[in-house]
C-alpha positions in Angstrom: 0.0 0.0 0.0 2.9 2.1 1.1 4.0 2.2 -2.6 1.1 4.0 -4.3 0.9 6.6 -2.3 2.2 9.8 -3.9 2.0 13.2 -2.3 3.0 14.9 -5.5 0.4 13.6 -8.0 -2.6 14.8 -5.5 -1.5 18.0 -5.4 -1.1 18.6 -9.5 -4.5 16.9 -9.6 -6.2 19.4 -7.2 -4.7 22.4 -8.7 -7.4 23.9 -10.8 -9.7 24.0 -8.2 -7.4 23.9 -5.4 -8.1 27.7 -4.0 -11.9 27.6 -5.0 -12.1 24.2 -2.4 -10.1 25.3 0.4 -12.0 27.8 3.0 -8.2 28.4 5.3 -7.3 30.5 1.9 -6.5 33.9 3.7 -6.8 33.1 7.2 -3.1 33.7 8.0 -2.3 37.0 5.6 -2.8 38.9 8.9 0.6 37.5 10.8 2.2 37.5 7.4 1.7 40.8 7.1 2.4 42.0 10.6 6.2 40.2 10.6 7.2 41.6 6.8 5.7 45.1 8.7 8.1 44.1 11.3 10.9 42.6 9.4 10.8 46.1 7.2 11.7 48.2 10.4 15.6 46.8 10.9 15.6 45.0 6.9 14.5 47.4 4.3 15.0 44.4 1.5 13.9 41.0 3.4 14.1 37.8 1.5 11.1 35.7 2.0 10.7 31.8 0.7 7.1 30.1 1.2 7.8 26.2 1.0 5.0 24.6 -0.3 3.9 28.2 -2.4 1.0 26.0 -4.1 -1.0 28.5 -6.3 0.9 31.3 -5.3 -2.6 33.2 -3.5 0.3 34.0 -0.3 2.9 35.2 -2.5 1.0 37.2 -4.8 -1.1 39.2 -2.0 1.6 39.9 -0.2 3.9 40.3 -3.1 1.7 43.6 -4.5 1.8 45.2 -0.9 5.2 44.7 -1.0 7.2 45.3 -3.5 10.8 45.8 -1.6 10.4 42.0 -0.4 12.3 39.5 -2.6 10.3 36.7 -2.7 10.8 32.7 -3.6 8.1 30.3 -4.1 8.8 26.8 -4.1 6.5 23.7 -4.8 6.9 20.2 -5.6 3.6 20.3 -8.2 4.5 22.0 -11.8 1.0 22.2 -11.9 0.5 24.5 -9.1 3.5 26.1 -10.1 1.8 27.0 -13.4 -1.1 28.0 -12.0 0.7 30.7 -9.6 2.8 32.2 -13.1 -0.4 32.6 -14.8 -1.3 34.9 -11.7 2.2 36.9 -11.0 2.1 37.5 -14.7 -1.2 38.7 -14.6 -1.2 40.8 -11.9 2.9 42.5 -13.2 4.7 41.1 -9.9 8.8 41.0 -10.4 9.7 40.5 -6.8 8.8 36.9 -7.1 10.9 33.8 -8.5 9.3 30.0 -8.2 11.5 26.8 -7.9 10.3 23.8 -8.9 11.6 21.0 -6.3 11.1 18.4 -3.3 12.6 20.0 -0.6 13.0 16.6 0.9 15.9 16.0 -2.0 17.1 19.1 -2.4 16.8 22.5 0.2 16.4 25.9 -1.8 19.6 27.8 -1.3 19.8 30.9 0.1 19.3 33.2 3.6 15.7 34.6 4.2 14.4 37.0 7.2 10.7 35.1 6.6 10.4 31.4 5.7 6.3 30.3 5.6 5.4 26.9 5.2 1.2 27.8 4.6 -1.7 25.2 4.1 -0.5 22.4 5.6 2.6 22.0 3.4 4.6 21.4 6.3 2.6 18.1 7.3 1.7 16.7 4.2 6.3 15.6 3.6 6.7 12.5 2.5 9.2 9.9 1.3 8.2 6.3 1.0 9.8 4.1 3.6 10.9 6.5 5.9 9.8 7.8 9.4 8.1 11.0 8.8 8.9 13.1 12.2 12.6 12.7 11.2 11.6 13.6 7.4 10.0 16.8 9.4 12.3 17.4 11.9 15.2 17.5 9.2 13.5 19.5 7.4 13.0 22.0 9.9 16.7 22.1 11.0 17.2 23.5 7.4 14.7 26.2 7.8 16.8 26.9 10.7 19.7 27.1 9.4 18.2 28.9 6.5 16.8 31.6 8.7 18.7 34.9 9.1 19.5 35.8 12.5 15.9 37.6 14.3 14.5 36.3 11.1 11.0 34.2 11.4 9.3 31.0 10.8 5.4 30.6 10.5 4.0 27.3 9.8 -0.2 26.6 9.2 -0.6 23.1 9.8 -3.9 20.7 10.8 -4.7 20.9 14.3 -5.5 17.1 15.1 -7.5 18.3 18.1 -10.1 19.2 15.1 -10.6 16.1 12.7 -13.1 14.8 12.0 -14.5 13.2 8.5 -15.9 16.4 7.3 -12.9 18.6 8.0 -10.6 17.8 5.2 -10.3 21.1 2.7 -11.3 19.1 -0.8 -14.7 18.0 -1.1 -13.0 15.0 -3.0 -11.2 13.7 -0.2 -11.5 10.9 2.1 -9.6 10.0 5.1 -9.1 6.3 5.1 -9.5 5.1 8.3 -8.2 1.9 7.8 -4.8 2.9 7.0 -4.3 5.9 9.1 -2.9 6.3 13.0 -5.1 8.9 14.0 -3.7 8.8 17.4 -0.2 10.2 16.0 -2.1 12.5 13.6 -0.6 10.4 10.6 -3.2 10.1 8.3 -3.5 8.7 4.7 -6.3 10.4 2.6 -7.6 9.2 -1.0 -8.5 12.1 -3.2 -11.1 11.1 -6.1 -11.7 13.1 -9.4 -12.9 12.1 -12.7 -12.8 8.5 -11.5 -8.8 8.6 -10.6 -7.8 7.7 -6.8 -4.4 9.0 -5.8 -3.4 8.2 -2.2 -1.5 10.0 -0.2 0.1 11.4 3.2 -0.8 14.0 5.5 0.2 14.5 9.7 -2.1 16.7 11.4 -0.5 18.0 14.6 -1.0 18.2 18.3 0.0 21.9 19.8 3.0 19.3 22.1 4.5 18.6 18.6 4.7 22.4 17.9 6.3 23.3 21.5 8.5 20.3 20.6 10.1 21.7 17.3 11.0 24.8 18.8 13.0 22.8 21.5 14.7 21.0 18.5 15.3 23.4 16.6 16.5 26.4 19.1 13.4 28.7 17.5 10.9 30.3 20.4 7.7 30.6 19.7 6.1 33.8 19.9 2.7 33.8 18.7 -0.1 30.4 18.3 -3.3 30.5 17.4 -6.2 27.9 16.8 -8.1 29.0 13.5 -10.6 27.0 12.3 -8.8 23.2 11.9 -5.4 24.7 12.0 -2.7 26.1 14.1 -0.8 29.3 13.1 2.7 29.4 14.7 5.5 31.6 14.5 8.8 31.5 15.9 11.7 33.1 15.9 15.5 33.0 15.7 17.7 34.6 18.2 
């Protein structure tokens, strides 16, 4: 079972419709906007990258208020990738390159004063055979090290304290039960369209996990919130 799940293919599947299906879209602009106000005070050029930049709605909002902010977008779906040129074209933006990689393989170079992992990106990592909290936590000793000194991490991720079977964002997923260990928030959801199933992974956290990474990783937190089925986090580098 383990080998046909794919965390890639259900995210270039859901990529038309992926913004019109997912009512979080938005609910986290407000800290992004507050730390780049911030950030702007002692850093008149920050350098942001957004892991997991999906259809680039975080990027572009912010990237129009912002002009002075150099910003990277990185995803592991060229389909969402394609759908987020479409709209920086549209819209004129030049502050904002996209990278096309799995961040599990290969880390986007670089320092950055604001690092975002938005929509669950964080939790839904995966590489087959492999225990996903050290997939996660090496991850986020990258972002780390990636993080300027004061700069800022801020991760939206599934609150497990919230699941239930009608709280995934798609209405074309399903959590299968079966396969999943709800009691470490490691779920495995099948997403349906146009008669194709793709499997795949997703954690969904507990608010321990979040204290936990920033005693691994040497970041304080600073600010957590519950919003809807997700916690917002930010921490912070000393």
């Amino acid at each position: 079972m383990e080998k046909q799940i794919n965390s890639r293919d259900v995210f270039e599947a859901l990529a038309k419709d992926y913004i019109r299906e997912d009512t979080h879209w938005g609910s986290d602009l407000d800290l992004i906007k507050a730390s780049l106000d911030e950030l702007i005070k002692t850093e008149p050029n920050p350098r942001w990258l957004d892991l997991g930049c999906g259809a680039g709605f975080h990027i572009a909002a912010m990237a129009e208020l912002y002009p002075e902010v150099s910003i990277v977008g990185v995803d592991h779906s060229q389909q969402m990738l394609n759908a987020a040129k479409y709209k920086i074209k549209n819209l004129g933006l030049k502050n904002i390159a996209l990278n096309n990689s799995d961040i599990t393989k290969k880390f986007q170079e670089g320092k950055y004063h604001l690092i975002t992992s938005l929509n669950n990106a964080f939790g839904n990592l995966y590489v087959s055979g492999t225990d996903q909290n050290e997939i996660r936590a090496g991850i986020a000793g990258k972002i780390t090290d990636a993080l300027c000194s004061k700069g800022c991490l801020i991760l939206s991720v599934y609150n497990i304290e919230k699941f239930n079977e009608k709280s995934q964002y798609c209405s074309n997923v399903t959590v299968v039960e079966n396969l999943s260990d709800l009691a470490k928030g490691d779920l495995i959801a099948e997403y349906r369209n146009k008669g194709k199933k793709v499997l795949y992974y997703t954690h969904w956290f507990s608010e321990g996990e979040l204290r936990e990474l920033a005693k691994e990783t040497g970041l304080k937190i600073d600010f957590l919130e519950r919003r809807m089925s997700r916690f917002l986090v930010r921490y912070k580098k000393d």
